[in-house]
N, C-alpha and C positions, 0 to 999 in steps of 0.2 A: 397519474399514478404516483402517491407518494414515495412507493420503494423505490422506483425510477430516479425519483429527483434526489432521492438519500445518493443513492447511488453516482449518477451524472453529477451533485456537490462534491466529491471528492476524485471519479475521475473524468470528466467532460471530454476528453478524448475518445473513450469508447465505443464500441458500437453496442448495441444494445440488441437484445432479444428476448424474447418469450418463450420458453422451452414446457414440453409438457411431461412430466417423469411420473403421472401417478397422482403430482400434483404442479401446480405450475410454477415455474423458476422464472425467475428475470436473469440474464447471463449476459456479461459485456464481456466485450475482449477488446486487444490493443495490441499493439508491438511498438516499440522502440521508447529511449525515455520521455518520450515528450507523451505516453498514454499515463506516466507516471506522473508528469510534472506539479501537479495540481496537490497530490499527496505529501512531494517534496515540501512546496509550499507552506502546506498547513502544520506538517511534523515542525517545520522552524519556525510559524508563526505562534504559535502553540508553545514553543520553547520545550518541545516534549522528545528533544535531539535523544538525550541516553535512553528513555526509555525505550524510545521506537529502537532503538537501534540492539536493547538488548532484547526486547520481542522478537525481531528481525531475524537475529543470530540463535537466541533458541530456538526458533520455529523453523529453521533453515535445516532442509535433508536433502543431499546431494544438490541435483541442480535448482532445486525449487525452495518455495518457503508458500507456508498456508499460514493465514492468520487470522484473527476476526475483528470487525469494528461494529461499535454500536450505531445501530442504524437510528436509533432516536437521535443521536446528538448529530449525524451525519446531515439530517434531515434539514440541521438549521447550520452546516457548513463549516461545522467543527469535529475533531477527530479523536476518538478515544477508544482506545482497545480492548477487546471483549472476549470473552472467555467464550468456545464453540456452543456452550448452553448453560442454560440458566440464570444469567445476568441479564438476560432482558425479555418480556416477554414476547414480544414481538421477533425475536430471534436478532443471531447478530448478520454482516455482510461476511459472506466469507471469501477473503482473496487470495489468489492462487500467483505469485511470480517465479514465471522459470528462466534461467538466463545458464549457460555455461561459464560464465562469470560470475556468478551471483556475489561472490564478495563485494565484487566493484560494485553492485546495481547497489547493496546494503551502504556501501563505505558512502556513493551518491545521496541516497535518498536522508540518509541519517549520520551524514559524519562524526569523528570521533569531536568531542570537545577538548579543547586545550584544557590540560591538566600539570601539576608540577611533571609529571615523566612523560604526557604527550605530546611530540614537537613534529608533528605532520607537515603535510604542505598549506598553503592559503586555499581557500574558500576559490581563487581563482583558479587555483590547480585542479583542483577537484573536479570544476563545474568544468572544465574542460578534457578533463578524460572521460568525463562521464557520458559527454556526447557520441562515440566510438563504442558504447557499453551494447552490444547486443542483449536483446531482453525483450519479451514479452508478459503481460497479462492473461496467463493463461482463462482466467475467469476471475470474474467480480462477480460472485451467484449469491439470491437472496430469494425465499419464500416472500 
């Protein structure tokens, strides 16, 4: 099933299911950072740090954040963010993370870039509080 593999390319961690609502979902879920890690990976190989990170932040309410990725480009293990409709025909993935931290899981997955007025911590700091980040994937769902 290709939505499966869209899917499993960005988070391979998950578990994976088939729901039936009327019509049929694919639904993964996950807890901790390592169901994210994969995503971490590709937002910095991508070099797509600020933008993930301001999607992140506006799409972010209370403890959670919804967002969408295009599931055509997912398919070949690349990430690109997608509007809930009409950007693609095939529709987008829609991802659900909830954490009572959720700053941290955001500051993890998409840190701030060094800027003249950004003087944060190293890459090593980061990647080390981030392991303590409680957080799950509430759902990865896709038609």
């Amino acid at each position: 099933m290709k939505v499966q593999a869209a899917v499993l390319n960005l988070f391979p961690n998950l578990h994976v299911t088939i729901e039936e609502q009327g019509a049929s979902f694919l639904a993964a879920s996950g807890e901790g950072c390592e169901s994210l890690s994969e995503l971490k990976s590709l937002i910095s190989q991508e070099r797509i740090l600020d933008s993930a990170r301001r999607v992140l932040r506006r799409s972010a309410k209370g403890e959670s954040v919804v967002f969408y990725l295009n599931k055509q480009v997912a398919t070949v293990k690349h990430l690109s963010f997608s509007e809930p409709e009409g950007e693609s025909p095939l529709g987008p993935i829609a991802v659900a993370i909830e954490s009572d931290r959720l700053e941290e899981v955001i500051d993890w997955l998409a840190p701030r870039t060094p800027g003249p007025q950004s003087r944060r911590g190293t890459s090593k700091d980061i990647k080390s509080s981030a392991r303590t980040i409680p957080g799950k994937i509430r759902r990865a769902r896709s038609r």
